[in-house]
Structures are given as C-alpha cells and as structure tokens.
N, C-alpha and C positions, 0 to 999 in steps of 0.2 A: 446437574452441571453448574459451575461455579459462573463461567462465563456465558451470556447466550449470544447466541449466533445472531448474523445480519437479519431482520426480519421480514417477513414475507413479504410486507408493502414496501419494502425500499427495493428489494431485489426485483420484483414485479414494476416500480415503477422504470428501472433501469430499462427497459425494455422498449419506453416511451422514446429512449434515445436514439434507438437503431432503426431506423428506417429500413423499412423492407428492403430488399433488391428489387421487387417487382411488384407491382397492384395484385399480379395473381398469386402470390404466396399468401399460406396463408402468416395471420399472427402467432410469431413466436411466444409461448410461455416460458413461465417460468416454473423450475422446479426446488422445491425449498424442503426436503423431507425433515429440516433437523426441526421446522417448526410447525404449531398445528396452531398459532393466532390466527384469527376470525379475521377474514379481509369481505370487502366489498364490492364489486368491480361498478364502477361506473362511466359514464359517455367516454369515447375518447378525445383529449384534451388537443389543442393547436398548440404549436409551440411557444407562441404569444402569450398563451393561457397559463404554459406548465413555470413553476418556480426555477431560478437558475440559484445553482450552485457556486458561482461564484469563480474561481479560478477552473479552468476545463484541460482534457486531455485529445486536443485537435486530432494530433495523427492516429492517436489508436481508436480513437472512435470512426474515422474515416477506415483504416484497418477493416473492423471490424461489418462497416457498413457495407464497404466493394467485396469484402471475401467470406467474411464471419471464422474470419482466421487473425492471431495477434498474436508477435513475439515480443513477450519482455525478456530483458537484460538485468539479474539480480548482483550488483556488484558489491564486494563492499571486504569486512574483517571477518571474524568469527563466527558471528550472528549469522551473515549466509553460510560461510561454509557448515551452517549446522553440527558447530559443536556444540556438546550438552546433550542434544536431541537421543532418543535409544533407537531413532534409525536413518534411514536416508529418509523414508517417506513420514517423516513427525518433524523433518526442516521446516522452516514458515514458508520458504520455496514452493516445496513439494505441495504443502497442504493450498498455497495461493492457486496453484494450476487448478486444483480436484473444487474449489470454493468456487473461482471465478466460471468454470465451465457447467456448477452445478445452478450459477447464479445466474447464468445469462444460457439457457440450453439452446443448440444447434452451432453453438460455437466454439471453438480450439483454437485454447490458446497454449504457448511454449514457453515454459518461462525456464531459463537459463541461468545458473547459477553459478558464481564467476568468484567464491569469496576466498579469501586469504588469512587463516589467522595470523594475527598479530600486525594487517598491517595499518598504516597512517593513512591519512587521506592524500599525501602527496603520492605514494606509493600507487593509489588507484587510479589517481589523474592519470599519471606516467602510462599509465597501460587500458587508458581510458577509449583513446583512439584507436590502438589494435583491437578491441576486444570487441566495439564498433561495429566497426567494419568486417571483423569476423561476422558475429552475430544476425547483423542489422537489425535492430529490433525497432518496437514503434516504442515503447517504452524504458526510461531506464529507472531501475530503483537502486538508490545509493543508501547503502546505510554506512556512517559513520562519523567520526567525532572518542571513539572509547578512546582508542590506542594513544589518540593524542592526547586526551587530554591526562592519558597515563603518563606519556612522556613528555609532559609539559610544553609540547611544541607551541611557538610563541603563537597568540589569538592573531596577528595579524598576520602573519603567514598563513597560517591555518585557513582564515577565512578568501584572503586573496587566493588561496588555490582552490580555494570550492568555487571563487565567483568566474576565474577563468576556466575553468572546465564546467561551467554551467553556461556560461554563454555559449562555449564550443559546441555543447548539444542544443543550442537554442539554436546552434548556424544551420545544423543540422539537420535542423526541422526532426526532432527525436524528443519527444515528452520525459519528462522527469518525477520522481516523487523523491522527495530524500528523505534521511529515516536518522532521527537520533540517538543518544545512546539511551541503553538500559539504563534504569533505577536500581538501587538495591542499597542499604543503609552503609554498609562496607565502603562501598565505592565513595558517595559524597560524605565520607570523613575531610578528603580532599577539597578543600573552597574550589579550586582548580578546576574537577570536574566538572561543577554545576557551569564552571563558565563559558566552558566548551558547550554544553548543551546550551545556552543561551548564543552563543556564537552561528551555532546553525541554524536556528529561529530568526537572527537576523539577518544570514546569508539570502536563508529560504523567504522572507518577506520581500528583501531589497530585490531579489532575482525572480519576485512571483513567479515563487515553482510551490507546489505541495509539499507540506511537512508533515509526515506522520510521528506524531509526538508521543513515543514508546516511553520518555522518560516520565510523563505525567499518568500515562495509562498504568505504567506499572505501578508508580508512586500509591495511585487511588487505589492499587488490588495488595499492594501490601499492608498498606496503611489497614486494612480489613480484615487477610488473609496470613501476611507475612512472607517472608521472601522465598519460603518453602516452596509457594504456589506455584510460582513462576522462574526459580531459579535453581539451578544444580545445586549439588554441596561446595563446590569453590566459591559461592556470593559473588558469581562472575557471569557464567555463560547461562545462558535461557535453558529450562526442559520443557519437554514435550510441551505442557500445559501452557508457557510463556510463548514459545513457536505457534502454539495455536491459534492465542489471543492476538498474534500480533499479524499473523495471516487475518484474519477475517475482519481486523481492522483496516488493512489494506484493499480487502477487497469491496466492504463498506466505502472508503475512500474512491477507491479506483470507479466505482459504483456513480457515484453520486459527482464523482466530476465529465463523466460521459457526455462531452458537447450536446445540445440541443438539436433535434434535425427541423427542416423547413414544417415537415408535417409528417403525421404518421397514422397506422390504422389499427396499431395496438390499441389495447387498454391500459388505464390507469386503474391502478388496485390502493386505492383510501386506506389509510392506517387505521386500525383500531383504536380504541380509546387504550392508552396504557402501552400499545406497539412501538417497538422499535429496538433498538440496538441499545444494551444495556449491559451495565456493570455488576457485579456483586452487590 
C-alpha cells in the first residue's frame, strides 16, 4: 500500500480521551486490523500527564463521551459529493464513517454528506443554516476554496464569507474542520489557485478552527507518485486512492483533536520506534 494508515498508537491513544460513562465499564479498545506495528501498553496516564493537541473538538468529544454516538455534517463541492470515486462507498465520506468507528470501537458515528458539484463557498454558506438544523450534527467538515478559485471569485469576499459562516457555527457551539483544495500540476498553472489555498489557511488560523491541508498532502504524494495516484483522468476530481488518503487524514486529525477528559481508566499505548502515520 502506497499510503499507511493511522497507526495503532495514535488510534489507541485516542481512547485516552473518552472517559467512560461509568467506573464499572469496562476499557474501551481499540481496533486497528490494517496495522500489525508493535505497541506497548503502559500505566494509565492523568490528563495533566497526557500531551495536548493543541486546537480541540469540544462538542463531539462531549458527543461521544454522554452517548458514544456522533453526527458530522460533510459539506462542501465535488470532493464530497464523491465524484471521481468508482462508488458511493470509496467517497472520503463513506470511507471517514468505516475509519473513525474502526478507530475508536463501541462508537457510531453518522457522517452526512451534503456536497454539490461545482459549487463556491458562498453557495454553501447560503445553505449553511438549513442543512444545520436539518442535520444537527456535532461536527462540520467544509471542504472548499476549488471552485473559487476557478472563478476567480475576489479573495476578500471569498474569505469574508468563510469568516461569517464560521463564527455562525462557532455561535452554535458545532465544531469545524475545513478542508482545502486538491493539488494537482494542471490546476496551479493558475497563480490564482494557490491563493485561494493560502486564503483558507488564513481564514482557518484567524478563526482557530482546523485545517486539513489536502493541498500539501497531495502536493508530497505527487511530487513521489504523480497525479495518477491520487487523481481521475480529468487532473481535477480525487479517485479512490485520493478519497482514501484524505479520509484517514481526517480521521488521524479528528483523532488527535479529541478534548482531554478530567481523568480516565484506559490505557495509553506508546508508539513504536519508527510508528505513526506516514507518507510514501
């Protein structure tokens, strides 16, 4: 396999996050079939103890801690609506649900897929709040930035309507990750595109929410591979293989921003020498 998968001590540490429901439960594992790295388990740690991650995902780790049930909300262009993909269940979507529930086991999560080809990001602000409130979820994931910066929609516009419809989910108390665009040598012919991708980078820092930064992940697997890897024959939409990379960086992401709880009676599972989530 070209990419590997989240690895067993990151997934195993996630675990540290959720706090039981009850002293008499027992410790949740984890299950990690795609990898066979050598973990260790040792004492388990206080929350004072265990490293923080740095930007956190409040409501779905509360989610998941009262119920071990979480809905995200996957909004966005093309990318969700998984075209390219050769099915429904090879969407980064589809593959995020099957990743996070294999990563975090005894929990169900729904993750909801809302995307639109071809459209801007004003477009999804617009129907930001009905889909909301349809949904409810604890999480949203926005991926976007292509479209516009296909149609040159002006950067200050562009970023002014990601920063108000980020606050609107911040009123909401509804956790975010945003997702930029794909890479691919076709595309930044355009100076334009790159600067829509730097665009969202600043939106996402000023608005401390999470950036899954697809256009640097991909950048590094072509740069390797070629855009074959990770992309259809139009040098446009993701296939399988791009959808999958980009799931299991989500869920490494979603992972490792899981709030801190007070205290817990899991184990931590130590990384290997050499362990972790890695590139080609």
């Amino acid at each position: 396999m070209l990419y590997v998968p989240p690895s067993a001590w990151l997934l195993s540490f996630a675990l540290t996050l959720l706090p039981l429901a009850s002293s008499a439960q027992e410790p949740t594992t984890v299950a990690a079939p795609k990898l066979e790295a050598a973990a260790t388990p040792t004492d388990p740690l206080s929350a004072k103890a265990t490293p923080g991650f740095g930007k956190q995902l409040p409501r779905l780790g509360r989610a998941l801690r009262e119920t071990r049930t979480a809905k995200v909300l996957a909004i966005g262009s093309s990318s969700t609506a998984g075209i390219g993909a050769s099915s429904p269940m090879r969407t980064y979507t589809a593959r995020l649900e099957v990743d996070l529930e294999q990563a975090l086991t005894g929990t169900d999560f729904d993750v909801v897929s809302h995307g639109l080809g071809g459209e801007v990001a004003q477009g999804a602000a617009d129907r930001m709040k009905r889909e909301v409130e349809e949904v409810k979820p604890d999480l949203v994931i926005w991926q976007v930035g292509t479209n516009d910066a296909f149609r040159h929609v002006a950067i200050d516009s562009f970023k002014n309507c990601l920063r108000k419809t980020l606050a609107w989910l911040k009123e909401q108390q509804v956790d975010v990750i945003l997702i930029n665009p794909q890479y691919g040598d076709q595309l930044i012919k355009d100076a334009y595109y790159e600067d829509m991708v730097n665009a969202v980078a600043e939106v996402a820092r000023d608005a401390d929410v999470l950036l899954v930064d697809r256009f640097q992940l991909m950048k590094k697997l072509q740069r390797e591979h070629g855009d074959r890897l990770y992309l259809s024959a139009d040098n446009l939409h993701m296939n399988d293989e791009g959808y999958r990379c980009l799931a299991e960086e989500l869920t490494v992401t979603i992972i490792k921003a899981l709030p801190q709880p007070t205290h817990t009676t899991a184990s931590v599972v130590t990384p290997a020498p050499g362990a972790g989530l890695s590139l080609p």
